[in-house]
N, C-alpha and C positions, 0 to 999 in steps of 0.2 A: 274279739279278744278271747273269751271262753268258748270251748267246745260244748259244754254241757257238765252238768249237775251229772258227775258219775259215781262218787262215790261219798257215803255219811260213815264217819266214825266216830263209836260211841266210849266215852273215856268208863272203862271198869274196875269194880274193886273184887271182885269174887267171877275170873275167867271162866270157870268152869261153868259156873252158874249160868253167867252171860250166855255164854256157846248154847246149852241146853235150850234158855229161851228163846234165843233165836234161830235155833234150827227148827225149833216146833213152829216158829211164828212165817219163817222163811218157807217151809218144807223142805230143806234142803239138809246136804253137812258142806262144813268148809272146805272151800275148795286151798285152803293157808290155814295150819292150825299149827302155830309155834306160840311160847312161851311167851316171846314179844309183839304177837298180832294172831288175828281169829281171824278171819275173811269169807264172808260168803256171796255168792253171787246167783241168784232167782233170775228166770227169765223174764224180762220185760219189768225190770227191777233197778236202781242204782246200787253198786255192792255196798255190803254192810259189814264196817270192821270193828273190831273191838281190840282196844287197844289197855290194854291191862297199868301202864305207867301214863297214861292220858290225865289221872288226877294228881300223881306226884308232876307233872308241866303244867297244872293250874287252870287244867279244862274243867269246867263245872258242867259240861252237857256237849250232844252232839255235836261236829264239826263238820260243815259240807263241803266237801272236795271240787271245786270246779276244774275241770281238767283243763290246759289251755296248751298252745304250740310251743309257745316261750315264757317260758317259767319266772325268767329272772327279768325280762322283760314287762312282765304282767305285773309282777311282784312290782317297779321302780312307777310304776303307772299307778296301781294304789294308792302307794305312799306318796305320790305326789299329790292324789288326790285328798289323803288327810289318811290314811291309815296307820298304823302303829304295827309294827312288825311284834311278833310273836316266836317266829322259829324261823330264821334264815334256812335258805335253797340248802335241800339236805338228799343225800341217796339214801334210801330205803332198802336197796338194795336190785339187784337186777337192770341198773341205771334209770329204776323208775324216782323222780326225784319231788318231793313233795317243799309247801311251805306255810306259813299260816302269820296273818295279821289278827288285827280286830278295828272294828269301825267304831265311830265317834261312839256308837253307843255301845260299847263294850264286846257286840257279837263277832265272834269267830266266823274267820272266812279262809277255806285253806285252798290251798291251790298244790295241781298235781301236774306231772308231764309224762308222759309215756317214754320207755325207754324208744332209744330214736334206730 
C-alpha cells in the first residue's frame, strides 16, 4: 500500500523562525518557500515541511506523510480499518494531493500522492 515515509510536516507558529532552524539543521534552503508552506529536501533525507496554519487544523506536532499510489484508495482502507479522517483527499496544488486521519490513539497519519 505505501511507497515509503517521504515526507514529516511540522505544524508552525513563527514561519520565519521555523525556516531559520531548519535550514541550519537541514543544511540546506527551501526548495518551496511561500506563506502557506516552507519545504526542504536534504539528500538522503524525507522532506521537511512547515506548515504555518498546521495549529489553526488542530495539529499539536509532526505529521508523517506516507506516500502511496492511490490516495483515496489508501484513505477507505484506513478507515475501514478503524481510522478517523482528519482532512479529506485535497490538491495542494500541482495535482500533488495529500490527506490525514488519526489512529485509535490519537496519532496523525497523513498520506500523499504524487501528481500522476
Amino acid at each position: 500500500m505505501a511507497e515509503g515515509l517521504k515526507t514529516i510536516t511540522y505544524p508552525v507558529k513563527d514561519l520565519a523562525r521555523a525556516k531559520t532552524l531548519f535550514g541550519a539543521l537541514l543544511g540546506v534552503e527551501p526548495y518551496v518557500d511561500e506563506a502557506y508552506y516552507v519545504g526542504f529536501r536534504a539528500p538522503g533525507r524525507p522532506e521537511v515541511g512547515l506548515d504555518p496554519h498546521g495549529h489553526a487544523k488542530g495539529l499539536t506536532g509532526p505529521v508523517p506523510y506516507w506516500h502511496v499510489a492511490d490516495i483515496r484508495s489508501s484513505l477507505a482502507a484506513l478507515v475501514d480499518a478503524g481510522a478517523e479522517v482528519v482532512q479529506d483527499v485535497q490538491d495542494v496544488g500541482g495535482g500533488m494531493l495529500i490527506a490525514s486521519v488519526k489512529d485509535a490513539d490519537g496519532n496523525d497519519i497523513g498520506l500523499a500522492q504524487e501528481a500522476s
